[in-house]
Every structure is written in C-alpha cells, then in structure tokens.
C-alpha positions, 0 to 999 in steps of 0.5 A: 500500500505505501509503494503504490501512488493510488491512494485507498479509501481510509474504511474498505481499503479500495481506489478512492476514485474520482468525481463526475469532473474526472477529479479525485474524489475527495469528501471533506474539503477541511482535512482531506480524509481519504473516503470513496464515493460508495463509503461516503454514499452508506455514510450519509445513508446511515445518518453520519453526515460529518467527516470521520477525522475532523467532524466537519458536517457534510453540508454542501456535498450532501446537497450536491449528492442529493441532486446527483442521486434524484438526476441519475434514478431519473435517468435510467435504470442502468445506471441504479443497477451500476451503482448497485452493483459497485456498492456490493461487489466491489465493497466487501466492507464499508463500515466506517469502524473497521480497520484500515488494513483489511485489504492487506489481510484479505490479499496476505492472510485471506481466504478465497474459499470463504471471500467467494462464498461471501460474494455469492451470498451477497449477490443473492441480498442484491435485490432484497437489499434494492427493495428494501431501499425502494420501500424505505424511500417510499416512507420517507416520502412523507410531505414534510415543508421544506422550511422544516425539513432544512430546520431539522437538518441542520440541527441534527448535523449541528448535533451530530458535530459536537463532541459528547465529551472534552479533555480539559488538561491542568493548566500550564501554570500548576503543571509547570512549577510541578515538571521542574521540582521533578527534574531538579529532584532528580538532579539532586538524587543523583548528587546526594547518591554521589555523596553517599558513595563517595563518602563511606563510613569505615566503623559501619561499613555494613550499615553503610552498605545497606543503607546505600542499596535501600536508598537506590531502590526507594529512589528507583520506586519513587521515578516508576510512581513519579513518571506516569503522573507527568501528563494529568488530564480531566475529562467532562462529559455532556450527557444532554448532547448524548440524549439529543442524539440517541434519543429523539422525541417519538424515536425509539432510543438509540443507546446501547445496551448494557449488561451489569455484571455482579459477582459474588462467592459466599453470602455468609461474607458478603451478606446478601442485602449487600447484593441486593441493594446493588442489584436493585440500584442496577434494575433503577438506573437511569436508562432505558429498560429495554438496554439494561441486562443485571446478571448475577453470579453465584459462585458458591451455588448457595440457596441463600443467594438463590432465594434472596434473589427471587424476593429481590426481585419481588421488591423490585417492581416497587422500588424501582417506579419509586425511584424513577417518579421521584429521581431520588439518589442514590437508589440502593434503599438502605443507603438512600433510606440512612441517609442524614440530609434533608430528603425533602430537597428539590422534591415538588411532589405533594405525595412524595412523603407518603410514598417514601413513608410507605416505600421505607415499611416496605423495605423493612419488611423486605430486610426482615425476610432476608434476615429470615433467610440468613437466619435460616443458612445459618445451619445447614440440614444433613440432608442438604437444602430442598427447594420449595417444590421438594426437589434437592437444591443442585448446588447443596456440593459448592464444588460439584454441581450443575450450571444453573441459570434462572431468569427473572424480570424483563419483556417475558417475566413480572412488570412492576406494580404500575404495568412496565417493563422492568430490566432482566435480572438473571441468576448464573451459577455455573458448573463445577467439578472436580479435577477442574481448574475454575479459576476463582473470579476470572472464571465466573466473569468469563462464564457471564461474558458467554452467558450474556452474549447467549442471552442479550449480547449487548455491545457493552459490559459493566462489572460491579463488585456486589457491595458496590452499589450504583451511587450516581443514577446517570453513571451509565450515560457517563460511559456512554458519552465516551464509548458511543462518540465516533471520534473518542469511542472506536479505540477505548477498551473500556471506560474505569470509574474510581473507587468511592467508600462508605463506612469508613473512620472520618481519619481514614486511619488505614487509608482505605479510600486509596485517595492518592492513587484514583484522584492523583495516579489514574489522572496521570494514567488518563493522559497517557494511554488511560487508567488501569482496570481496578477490577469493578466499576468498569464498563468494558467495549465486549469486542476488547474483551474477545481479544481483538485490536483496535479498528483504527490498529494498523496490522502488526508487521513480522519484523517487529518480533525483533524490535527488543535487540535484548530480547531472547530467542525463546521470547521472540518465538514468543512475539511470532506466535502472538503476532500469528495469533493477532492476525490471525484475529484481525483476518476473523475480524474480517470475516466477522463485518462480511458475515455482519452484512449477509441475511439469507446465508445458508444455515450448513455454509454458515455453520462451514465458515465458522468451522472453516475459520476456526472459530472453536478453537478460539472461542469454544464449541457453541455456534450461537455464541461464535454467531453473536461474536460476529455482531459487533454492535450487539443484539441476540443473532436473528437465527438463534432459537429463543427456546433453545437459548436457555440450553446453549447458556447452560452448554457455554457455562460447563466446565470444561469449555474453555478447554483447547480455547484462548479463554483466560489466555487471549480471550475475556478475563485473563488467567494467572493472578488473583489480581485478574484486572491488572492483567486484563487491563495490561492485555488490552493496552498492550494491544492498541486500546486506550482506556478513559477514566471518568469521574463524575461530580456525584461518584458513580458507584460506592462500596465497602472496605475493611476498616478493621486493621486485620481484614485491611492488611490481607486484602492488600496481601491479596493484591500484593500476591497477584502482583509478584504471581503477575512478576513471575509469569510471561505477562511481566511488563518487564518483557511481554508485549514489546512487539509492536510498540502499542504499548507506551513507555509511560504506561510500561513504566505504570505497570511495572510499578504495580508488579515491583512495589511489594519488592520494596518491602524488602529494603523497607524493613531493613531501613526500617531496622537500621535507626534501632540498630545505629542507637544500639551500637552507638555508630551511624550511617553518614559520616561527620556532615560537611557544609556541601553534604547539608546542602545536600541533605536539605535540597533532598528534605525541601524537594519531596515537600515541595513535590508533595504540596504542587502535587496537592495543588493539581490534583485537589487531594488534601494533605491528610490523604498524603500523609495516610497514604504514607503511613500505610505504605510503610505499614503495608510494606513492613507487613502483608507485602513482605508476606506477599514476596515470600508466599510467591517465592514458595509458589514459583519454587516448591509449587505451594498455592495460597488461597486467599480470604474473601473481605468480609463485606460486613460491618459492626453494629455501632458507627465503626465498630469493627475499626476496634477489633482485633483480629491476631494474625502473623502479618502483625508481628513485623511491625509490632517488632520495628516499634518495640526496638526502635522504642528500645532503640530510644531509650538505649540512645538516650542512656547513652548519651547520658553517660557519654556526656556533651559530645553525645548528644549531637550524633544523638539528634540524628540517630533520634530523628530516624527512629521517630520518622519509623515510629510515627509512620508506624503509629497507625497501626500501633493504635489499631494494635492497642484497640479500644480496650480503655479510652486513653489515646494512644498517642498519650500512652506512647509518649508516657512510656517513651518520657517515663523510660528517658525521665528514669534514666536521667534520675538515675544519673542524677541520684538525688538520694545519694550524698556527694562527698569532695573528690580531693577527701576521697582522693587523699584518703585513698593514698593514706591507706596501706595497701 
C-alpha cells in the first residue's frame, strides 16, 4: 500500500476514485480524509453526515449528492443497477469502524474459499437489499415543508458535530512549577547518591552498605510512581448532547445496551442485602429498560443467594417506579433510606412523603425476610437444602454441581406494580467439578461474558463488585458519552470509574479510600494511554474483551518480533506466535463485518465458515455464541432459537469449555493472578486500546472496605500476591508485549510499578531496622556532615515537600490523604507485602498455592465498630517488632548519651530523628494494635512510656538520694591507706 501512488479509501481499503469532473474524489474539503464515493454514499445513508477525522458536517456535498442521486434514478435504470452493483461487489466492507488494513489481510492472510462464498451470498441480498431501499424511500416520502425539513437538518448535523465529551488538561501554570521540582529532584538524587558513595563510613561499613542499596531502590520506586503522573488530564462529559442524539422525541432510543455484571462467592461474607441493594440500584438506573441486562453470579451455588434473589426481585417492581417518579439518589434503599440530609430537597411532589413513608415499611419488611433467610443458612440440614417444590437444591456440593441459570424480570417475566417493563435480572451459577481448574473470579466473569452474549449480547459490559452499589443514577450515560462518540469511542477498551467508600473512620486511619492513587495516579494514567482496570466499576467495549485490536490498529508487521535487540530467542518465538495469533484475529475480524452484512446465508455454509475459520478453537464449541461474536454492535443473532437459548447458556457455562480455547489466555478475563484486572487491563493496552477514566461530580458507584486493621492488611496481601504471581509469569511488563510498540513507555513504566512495589518491602524493613540498630551500637550511617553534604541533605528534605504540596495543588487531594497514604505504605510494606514476596517465592519454587480470604463485606453494629477489633494474625508481628526496638532503640540512645556526656548528644539528634520518622509512620497501626480496650489515646500512652523510660534514666544519673562527698577527701584518703 505505501509503494503504490493510488491512494485507498481510509474504511474498505479500495481506489478512492474520482468525481463526475474526472477529479479525485475527495469528501471533506477541511482535512482531506481519504473516503470513496460508495463509503461516503452508506455514510450519509446511515445518518453520519460529518467527516470521520475532523467532524466537519457534510453540508454542501450532501446537497450536491442529493441532486446527483434524484438526476441519475431519473435517468435510467442502468445506471441504479451500476451503482448497485459497485456498492456490493466491489465493497466487501464499508463500515466506517473497521480497520484500515483489511485489504492487506484479505490479499496476505485471506481466504478465497470463504471471500467467494461471501460474494455469492451477497449477490443473492442484491435485490432484497434494492427493495428494501425502494420501500424505505417510499416512507420517507412523507410531505414534510421544506422550511422544516432544512430546520431539522441542520440541527441534527449541528448535533451530530459536537463532541459528547472534552479533555480539559491542568493548566500550564500548576503543571509547570510541578515538571521542574521533578527534574531538579532528580538532579539532586543523583548528587546526594554521589555523596553517599563517595563518602563511606569505615566503623559501619555494613550499615553503610545497606543503607546505600535501600536508598537506590526507594529512589528507583519513587521515578516508576513519579513518571506516569507527568501528563494529568480531566475529562467532562455532556450527557444532554448524548440524549439529543440517541434519543429523539417519538424515536425509539438509540443507546446501547448494557449488561451489569455482579459477582459474588459466599453470602455468609458478603451478606446478601449487600447484593441486593446493588442489584436493585442496577434494575433503577437511569436508562432505558429495554438496554439494561443485571446478571448475577453465584459462585458458591448457595440457596441463600438463590432465594434472596427471587424476593429481590419481588421488591423490585416497587422500588424501582419509586425511584424513577421521584429521581431520588442514590437508589440502593438502605443507603438512600440512612441517609442524614434533608430528603425533602428539590422534591415538588405533594405525595412524595407518603410514598417514601410507605416505600421505607416496605423495605423493612423486605430486610426482615432476608434476615429470615440468613437466619435460616445459618445451619445447614444433613440432608442438604430442598427447594420449595421438594426437589434437592443442585448446588447443596459448592464444588460439584450443575450450571444453573434462572431468569427473572424483563419483556417475558413480572412488570412492576404500575404495568412496565422492568430490566432482566438473571441468576448464573455455573458448573463445577472436580479435577477442574475454575479459576476463582476470572472464571465466573468469563462464564457471564458467554452467558450474556447467549442471552442479550449487548455491545457493552459493566462489572460491579456486589457491595458496590450504583451511587450516581446517570453513571451509565457517563460511559456512554465516551464509548458511543465516533471520534473518542472506536479505540477505548473500556471506560474505569474510581473507587468511592462508605463506612469508613472520618481519619481514614488505614487509608482505605486509596485517595492518592484514583484522584492523583489514574489522572496521570488518563493522559497517557488511560487508567488501569481496578477490577469493578468498569464498563468494558465486549469486542476488547474477545481479544481483538483496535479498528483504527494498523496490522502488526513480522519484523517487529525483533524490535527488543535484548530480547531472547525463546521470547521472540514468543512475539511470532502472538503476532500469528493477532492476525490471525484481525483476518476473523474480517470475516466477522462480511458475515455482519449477509441475511439469507445458508444455515450448513454458515455453520462451514465458522468451522472453516476456526472459530472453536478460539472461542469454544457453541455456534450461537461464535454467531453473536460476529455482531459487533450487539443484539441476540436473528437465527438463534429463543427456546433453545436457555440450553446453549447452560452448554457455554460447563466446565470444561474453555478447554483447547484462548479463554483466560487471549480471550475475556485473563488467567494467572488473583489480581485478574491488572492483567486484563495490561492485555488490552498492550494491544492498541486506550482506556478513559471518568469521574463524575456525584461518584458513580460506592462500596465497602475493611476498616478493621486485620481484614485491611490481607486484602492488600491479596493484591500484593497477584502482583509478584503477575512478576513471575510471561505477562511481566518487564518483557511481554514489546512487539509492536502499542504499548507506551509511560504506561510500561505504570505497570511495572504495580508488579515491583511489594519488592520494596524488602529494603523497607531493613531501613526500617537500621535507626534501632545505629542507637544500639552507638555508630551511624553518614559520616561527620560537611557544609556541601547539608546542602545536600536539605535540597533532598525541601524537594519531596515541595513535590508533595504542587502535587496537592493539581490534583485537589488534601494533605491528610498524603500523609495516610504514607503511613500505610510503610505499614503495608513492613507487613502483608513482605508476606506477599515470600508466599510467591514458595509458589514459583516448591509449587505451594495460597488461597486467599474473601473481605468480609460486613460491618459492626455501632458507627465503626469493627475499626476496634482485633483480629491476631502473623502479618502483625513485623511491625509490632520495628516499634518495640526502635522504642528500645530510644531509650538505649538516650542512656547513652547520658553517660557519654556533651559530645553525645549531637550524633544523638540524628540517630533520634530516624527512629521517630519509623515510629510515627508506624503509629497507625500501633493504635489499631492497642484497640479500644480503655479510652486513653494512644498517642498519650506512647509518649508516657517513651518520657517515663528517658525521665528514669536521667534520675538515675542524677541520684538525688545519694550524698556527694569532695573528690580531693576521697582522693587523699585513698593514698593514706596501706595497701
């Protein structure tokens, strides 16, 4: 393509052409966009009246293309079946999403057999496509006045042309000051390590070492978090524009649907009015029934679950036309009915205090037979659980049992109380037997990717935690303002929202609201190639999670398996077979738009090319699943049988599809971490995608965290385990994904970050034990400061504050979440990841697992209650034995310096200083140790034991009650006396 001088249309990768004037055809006169008469024809056709690249509306061409169609149909009917002809035949693709190189495929890696089957299917759509076009002409023949047909034309071509949502970048004059803090701190480093090299301490030698090679490393750390933080963007959306343009008064919508995903395992943890409450925020949001799918799994099979559920969706069919009449928020009843505000506020409705008063009495009631429910799994019964009809409960084994899906709600179920149509609500438990390999979460999100790609397919997938509750009603039309926009929507992956508590202390004493890493690091990520996947409030683009390259993605060429000259052998072969397989995808892609367009194709040459094509050996052994690959924009396929739908959802949910496949592979959410979203993530980016953060006014959704410190420290042991698990498989961004260069080094540097950090742990502990060890030993780690190595030391102090307060200035966190945050890196890094780092060495060497704990999602009845519990367990040991020495540590200084005398008490300062810097980053976690046994603050205790231990000492120096007699007396007698 690039040695020849013809150029090719930018969509179906054909000669451009030229116009009745013998000129090349060009259809935007602002940017020149490279498009074909027939492309530009089915554009205008299908309502896109602006150019692709520059959005400029196509007002004079289309007037001109108007007059040249109505001349040429009055002509003859040549001249109609002509143009006919060269639209479908010489146009296999012109669908302004695909990709620019498909002709490329088609000549390099395609099929004859399959191009000429898919010819010949066309050519028999030739003449049913030709009426359809007359009779649709025919309607829209309607006598509309000219004035007003103009009116609407331009307003929709005015629409149409503005941007559903804006990239706001921080001005230039917070980001500046803030760039250059960042060089001249790096400037510094590299002098204070030159200090430090060059000036070692001979008495200490080991001391000095270690202290040199933490320094490195934290200094290491510091340039993989400080980086990808360069470019910080916001975004804003328009979500009124997006309802100009997809929701026309008298129209049926034009949004698109949306399956919700939500997980959940144990309902003894994670207690089913949690998952109620998000489940009924989703069946409440503010989107079109019709669009919105809430799929449920259940990944211990529990009954508990099953049958809350059912009266779930029994409550439904009133809270939801509840919430839609009075557009109350947020629309979770027990967080919207606990609430201390006015609820009265913006609310005009004379009834609507008697509504609420009655809709609370219901909701009571329902919480009272949930409670039943629970109550009741409290025991289990020998013979196993029975369902009402008498029948066992399949899934009275949680590890060998049936796939069970049952369908609630929707166009063919229960209406609500005033006779609409509510969402689908579908339970998903899927099939487990022994000797199966399910892999925990990613499983059982891979299994509703095919369950609701059976069932509704819609374009679009949004997963939820299930005590993450839909806060922001509109939170979905956010997504849409990016994922629906022509110009922003065709690369993104996916569109992550950030992460929002409820419960949580006013202190935030374990920095469980991760405030510095949504409102600082995903902001930076955002202006790079966009933010990691958190693993829940995420809507996904579900063509990105089949594993297919961006459509704007050029093919990747075969040398680009080289471009790491470092690279080894094995891992080029590597990049080979990962760029078979990408083109490989990209020529199914291909097959997947010709098969998009064809309607009367022969159901054995259908079931043919898929075979043909190799689909099963990609996406499993179900036509109607492959089928429902094949439409990009979603829908269930029209040759599907509703009746057998239930059946192929059961079939895809088995545990053993996914064997031979690319499921957990290439396909869906990836396999080999517990920490499955970072994986799933960095395959995406890798691959070309770019994803979007969006952070509306009003937090899209709201969860729970474990405030008590126990149940904190192993869930960040949890995602530490799957980043070492991530370092020591082929997905370490340290070495995957270099062939062709999709990925952005900024965004490497992220990703790398997230699998190296619980390595910190490791120097952390040991320059976390140095101050008590240089106390106890009278010796330090820095020699006698001269007047340039103050300069230095001070530049370094002055550089982090000054990086910290810009830093709070761009970004609008408060100092207070910097400070939590660094408290907790020091308490998470001296605990659950240096148990993280080890549990992966044993699992890479000797092949020893670790299951992890699911948080419990419950809380204490009084406000933070369970803040005070204390729970023992081993990742508490480390730090409570940094705290006892450095406390010891002081002590011994300061006897020390007692009885050294003046001189002592310089070196002291220093030694001093280092020790308190480890104990008051450590005091969190030294208050949550001591719990709430008695009242006094533990910061009074501290300090008690701290001054009484130097207070003893200095009295024990002194010796008041001891008499002081003359030195000369003492001396004198001492001499008289014969020895």
């Amino acid at each position: 393509m690039m040695e020849s001088s013809v150029q090719l249309c930018n969509s179906c990768g054909e000669q451009i052409g030229v116009d009745a004037n013998g000129e090349v055809f060009v259809a935007c006169h602002e940017c020149y966009f490279p498009i074909c008469k027939a492309c530009f024809d089915y554009e205008m056709n299908e309502g896109r009246k602006a150019c692709l690249r520059c959005a400029t509306p196509y007002e004079e061409r289309s007037k001109n293309d108007d007059d040249t169609k109505v001349n040429g149909n009055r002509s003859t009917s040549m001249a109609s079946e002509l143009s006919i002809s060269q639209d479908v035949g010489i146009h296999a693709r012109h669908v302004s999403t695909v990709s620019t190189v498909d002709s490329e495929l088609n000549d390099e890696y395609g099929n004859p057999i399959w191009k000429n089957r898919v010819e010949s299917w066309k050519e028999k759509d030739k003449k049913k496509n030709k009426k359809k076009k007359t009779e649709s002409k025919a309607e829209n023949a309607a006598p509309i006045p000219p004035e007003q047909q103009m009116e609407e034309i331009q307003s929709s071509e005015a629409a149409a042309a503005e941007p559903l949502s804006i990239t706001i970048p921080i001005s230039k004059t917070k980001m500046g000051p803030y760039r250059f803090v960042i060089i001249m701190r790096l400037i510094i480093l590299g002098l204070f390590f030159h200090y430090r090299v060059t000036n070692p301490v001979d008495s200490a030698f080991a001391l000095w070492l270690t202290s040199i090679i933490c320094e490195i490393w934290f200094a290491f750390s510091w340039v993989l978090d400080q980086f990808p933080k360069w470019y910080p963007i916001n975004r804003h959306t328009f979500i009124d524009r997006l309802s100009a343009r997809f929701e026309r008064e008298g129209e049926p919508s034009q949004l698109a649907a949306v399956d919700f995903f939500v997980s959940t395992v144990d309902p003894l943890k994670e207690p089913p009015l949690i998952t109620a409450n998000t489940v009924l925020s989703i069946l409440a949001v503010d989107y079109p029934v019709d669009k919105v799918s809430c799929y449920v799994s259940d990944d211990g099979a529990a009954m508990l679950t099953f049958e809350s559920l059912v009266e779930t969706a029994d409550f439904a069919r009133k809270w939801v036309p509840f919430c839609k009449q009075y557009s109350i928020e947020p629309r979770a009843p027990e967080f919207y009915f606990s609430q201390k505000i006015d609820y009265l506020k913006d609310k005009i409705q004379p009834s609507f205090v008697k509504e609420r008063r009655a809709m609370k009495r219901d909701y009571e009631e329902y919480k009272v037979r949930i409670n039943a429910l629970v109550a009741k799994a409290q025991k289990t019964p020998e013979e196993g659980w029975t369902m009402q009809d008498g029948t066992p409960w399949p899934g009275n084994n949680s590890r060998d049992h049936p796939g069970m899906i049952q369908v609630f709600l929707g166009h063919t179920g229960a209406h609500d109380i005033e006779g609409n149509e509510l969402p689908r609500l579908v339970y998903v438990s899927r099939e487990k037997r022994p000797g199966y390999q399910h892999h925990k979460k990613a499983g059982a999100e891979n299994a509703l990717v095919r369950v609701s790609a059976v069932l509704t397919n819609a374009p679009f997938i949004l997963n939820l935690d299930c005590d993450h509750y839909v806060n922001n009603s509109k939170a979905v039309r956010e997504a849409m303002c990016f994922l629906m926009d022509p110009e922003v929507g065709r690369d993104v992956c996916y569109v992550q929202f950030p992460q929002r508590f409820d419960g949580i202390d006013r202190s935030d004493r374990y920095a469980n609201r991760n405030t510095v890493f949504f409102d600082v690091n995903m902001k930076g990520l955002d202006g790079i190639q966009g933010p990691m996947y958190v693993g829940t409030g995420c809507v996904f683009n579900r063509q990105a999670l089949y594993g297919y390259s961006p459509p704007s993605m050029p093919n990747l060429p075969r040398s680009s398996s080289s471009c790491c000259c470092c690279c080894p052998s094995k891992k080029a072969k590597k990049d080979v077979s990962e760029l078979y397989k990408d083109a490989k995808r990209e020529e199914l892609d291909a097959a997947i738009f010709n098969l998009r367009e064809i309607e009367n194709y022969d159901e054995y040459e259908r079931s043919m090319l898929i075979s043909q094509m190799s689909f099963e050996k990609t996406f499993g052994l179900s036509t109607v699943f492959i089928e429902s690959t094949l439409m990009e924009n979603g829908g269930v396929p029209d040759s599907a049988d509703p009746s057998m739908l239930i059946k192929e959802a059961i079939h895809v949910i088995g545990c053993g599809y996914e064997e031979k496949t690319e499921w957990g592979k290439e396909i869906g959410w990836i396999y080999g971490s517990v920490t499955e979203d970072i994986l799933t993530g960095f395959k995406m980016h890798c691959r070309g995608w770019r994803s979007i953060y969006c952070m509306p006014l009003r937090p899209a959704f709201k969860g729970s965290a474990p405030i008590n410190l126990s149940d904190r420290l192993h869930q960040v042991l949890r995602w530490a385990l799957g980043s070492v698990e991530i370092f020591f498989s082929r997905h370490c961004p340290l070495w995957y994904g270099f062939a062709g260069g999709r990925l952005r080094w900024l965004q490497r540097l992220a990703y790398i970050n997230t699998i190296v950090y619980p390595f910190t742990s490791l120097p952390l502990v040991a320059y976390c034990s140095l101050p008590a060890i240089c106390l106890l030993s009278g010796k330090f780690i820095i020699p006698t400061l001269s007047n340039l190595a103050s300069v230095l030391f001070l530049g370094l102090f002055l550089s982090i504050i000054t990086t910290s307060i810009l830093e709070l200035r761009w970004s609008g966190v408060t100092i207070e979440a910097i400070w939590r945050n660094e408290q907790f890196w020091v308490i998470g890094g001296v605990s659950a990841h240096l148990f993280a780092v080890f549990q992966g060495f044993l699992k890479m060497l000797a092949g020893i697992d670790t299951n992890f704990t699911v948080t419990a999602k419950a809380a204490d009845d009084t406000e933070f209650g369970e803040l005070y519990i204390i729970k023992w367990t081993t990742l508490l040991i480390p730090p409570t034995t940094l705290i006892i020495v450095n406390m010891v540590g002081v002590v011994a200084g300061f006897s020390d310096a007692l009885n050294g005398g003046y001189e002592s008490w310089g070196p002291l300062f220093g030694k001093v200083f280092f020790a308190f810097w480890v104990i008051f980053h450590l005091y969190p976690f030294l208050k949550g140790l001591m719990g709430r046994q008695n009242r006094t603050p533990t910061i009074v205790i501290l300090w008690s034991v701290l001054l009484a231990s130097v207070f003893s000492l200095v009295w024990v120096k002194i010796n008041p009650f001891i008499s002081r007699t003359d030195s000369s007396t003492i001396s004198g007698t001492c001499i008289s006396i014969d020895c």
